[in-house]
C-alpha positions, 0 to 999 in steps of 0.5 A: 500500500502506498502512501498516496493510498493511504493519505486520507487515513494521515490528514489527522495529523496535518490538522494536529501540525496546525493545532500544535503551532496555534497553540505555540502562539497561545504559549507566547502570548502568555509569557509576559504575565507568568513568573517564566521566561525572564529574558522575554522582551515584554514583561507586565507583573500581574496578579494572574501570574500563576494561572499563566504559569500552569498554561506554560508548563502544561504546554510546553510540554508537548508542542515541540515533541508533537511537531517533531514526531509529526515531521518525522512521520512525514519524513520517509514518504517526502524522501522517497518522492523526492529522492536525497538529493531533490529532498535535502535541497528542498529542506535547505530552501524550506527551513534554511532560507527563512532562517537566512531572512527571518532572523535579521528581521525577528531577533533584533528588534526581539532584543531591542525591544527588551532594552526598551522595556527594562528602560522605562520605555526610554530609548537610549540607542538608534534601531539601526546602531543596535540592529548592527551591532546585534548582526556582527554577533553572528561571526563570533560563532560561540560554542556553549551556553547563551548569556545574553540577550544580545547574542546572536538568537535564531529566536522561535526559528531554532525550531526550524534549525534543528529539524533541518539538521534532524533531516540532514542526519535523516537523508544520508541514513536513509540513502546510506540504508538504500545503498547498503541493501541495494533497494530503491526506495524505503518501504514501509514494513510490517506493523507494530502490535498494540502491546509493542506500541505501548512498550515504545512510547513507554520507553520514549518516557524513559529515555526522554526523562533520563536525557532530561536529566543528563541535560540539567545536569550538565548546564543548568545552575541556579542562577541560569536553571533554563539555559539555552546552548549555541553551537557555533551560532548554526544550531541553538537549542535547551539541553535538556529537552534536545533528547526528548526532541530526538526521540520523538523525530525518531518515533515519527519515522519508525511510526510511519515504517511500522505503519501506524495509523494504517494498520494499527493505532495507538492502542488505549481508550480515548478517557484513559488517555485523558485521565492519564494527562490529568493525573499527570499534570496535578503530578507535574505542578506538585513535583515542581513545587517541591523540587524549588521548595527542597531542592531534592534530586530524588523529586526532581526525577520525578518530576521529569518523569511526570514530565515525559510521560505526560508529553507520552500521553498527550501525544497518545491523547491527541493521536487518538482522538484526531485520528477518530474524530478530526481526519475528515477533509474540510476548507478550514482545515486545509487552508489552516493546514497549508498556512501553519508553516509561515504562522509559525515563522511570522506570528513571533513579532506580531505577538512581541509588538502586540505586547508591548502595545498593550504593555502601556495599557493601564487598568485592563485585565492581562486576561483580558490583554492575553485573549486579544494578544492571542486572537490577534496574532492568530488571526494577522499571522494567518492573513500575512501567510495567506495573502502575502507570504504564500502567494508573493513571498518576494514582494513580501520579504521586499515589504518586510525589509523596506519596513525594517529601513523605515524603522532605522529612520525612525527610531532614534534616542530620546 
């Protein structure tokens, strides 16, 4: 059975890309108003700050892992109507040129902004002097963890860095597997029992709690607990989920060798599943909260073992119930499916501007600030995708360069 064969019994996970990336606007527009993310260019202190944290845990624990177990379930079936070398070009002109003319346009003024808001709103510094001076970091090619906010960023493309180099790896195993075995292409094979899949995604939990673990140990501390590592400004990523993203791309692949979601599915009730992730979060704040209240190694392994399996059993939870409930062609799937891509790219600035717009907005509820931050940027970066960047991309990148001109021009010290 061939993959075009079987396209329709996949479009679930087409809707679950797109969900997943609305959901990575969600997870943005929130961090302002949480105790998270320090270095975030906008930050508003507010007494809500609790509920936001619990929406950044929940979610950033399974966004990531998702998209890139989605992408490597794709990942075989792309390779071989392409071939390696039309499949690595076509990687490079995907995830490679966005990275080349969206950083300079995002990362920056990302920086920038955070001066402003540390500064009282009070501009020391030209646009264009800071743009410069941010860009000339680019070529000091570091090799280790990040310190500062003025350090060359791919920002939210990380993502996009990363799974190009996931495929890269991919394209040379995968001809190298052609070659030695003397096949043509890579063929799906067999399918898994109910009782292996189980197995398998319990031995992603594991794995993903152990690499966790090595990562923390290796480069967190306590006066940086989340940190983020460089190398050599072309791959920029957090240690300790970094595992849990290879396992998860790798998971992909195997799921489309073995067939899942054709001949077998991820076995379990849709309730159990759900019951699963619930017990799991309460188990993942609890933990949490010890592990920052008593410093307990012990504590914190379970908490990183909350932590993976709940990623498991979300990704089990949301398998389950898009493939049973939301594989049906439909107009606004399909249109959000093609245009989850450059929401992802361009969402990231609309919800910083957005930010700090609101940021000078007193006597309004942050809830009240985080739901039109969210439909905003939900709603402008599904327009940009659709009405520019898809249908024009160069008149568009040209509009997006001659806006950042403008803002040299513009943006001057008080």
């Amino acid at each position: 059975m061939t993959y075009s064969e079987n396209q329709s019994r996949i479009l679930f996970l087409d809707n679950l890309r797109y969900l997943m990336v609305l959901l990575v606007v969600v997870l943005h527009a929130a961090i302002p108003y949480s105790n998270f993310v320090p270095w975030w260019a906008v930050k508003e202190p507010n007494e809500h700050a609790l509920f936001f944290d619990v929406v950044l845990l929940i979610l950033d624990v399974f966004l990531m892992p998702v998209l890139f177990f989605i992408a490597g379930y794709f990942a075989i079936s792309s390779f071989q109507s392409k071939g390696a070398r039309l499949f690595l070009k076509r990687k490079f002109k995907r995830l490679g040129l966005p990275l080349l003319v969206g950083i300079p346009l995002i990362s920056p003024p990302f920086s920038y902004i955070y001066h402003v808001t540390r500064n009282g709103f009070t501009i020391h510094e030209s646009f264009s002097s800071h743009w410069m001076n941010y860009m000339k970091t680019a070529g000091d090619f570091p090799l280790g963890t990040m310190t500062s906010i003025d350090q060359f960023s791919h920002s939210h493309l990380w993502f996009m860095s990363l799974l190009l180099f996931f495929f890269i790896v991919f394209g040379f195993f995968a001809q190298g597997k052609i070659r030695k075995n003397h096949d043509t292409v890579l063929e799906p094979s067999g399918a898994s029992s109910p009782i292996t899949i189980l197995w398998i995604l319990a031995g992603v939990g594991v794995f993903s709690a152990s690499f966790s673990f090595i990562g923390s140990m290796l480069f967190a501390s306590p006066s940086n607990p989340e940190p983020w590592v460089t190398i050599v400004n072309l791959l920029q990523f957090q240690p300790d989920p970094v595992g849990s993203y290879i396992l998860y791309f790798s998971l992909g692949i195997y799921a489309y060798y073995r067939n899942w979601f054709i001949h077998t599915n991820i076995p379990g009730h849709l309730g159990i599943w759900c019951f699963a992730c619930l017990v799991l979060s309460l188990c993942l704040l609890v933990s949490l909260r010890q592990v920052i209240q008593h410093l307990s190694p012990a504590i914190f392994i379970v908490y990183l073992l909350a932590r993976s399996f709940l990623c498991v059993s979300a990704l089990a939870t949301f398998s389950v119930w898009a493939l049973r409930y939301w594989n049906r062609p439909s107009r606004i799937h399909a249109s959000l499916g093609k245009n989850s891509y450059h929401i992802y790219i361009t969402h990231f600035l609309v919800v910083i501007l957005l930010q700090l717009l609101m940021a000078g907005w007193s006597g309004v509820s942050v809830l009240l600030k985080f739901g039109m931050i969210t439909v905003a940027s939900i709603l402008a970066s599904y327009g940009i995708s659709n009405y520019a960047l898809r249908p024009l991309p160069r008149l568009s990148l040209a509009g997006f360069y001659t806006i950042l001109i403008i803002t040299f021009i513009k943006i001057h010290p008080c």
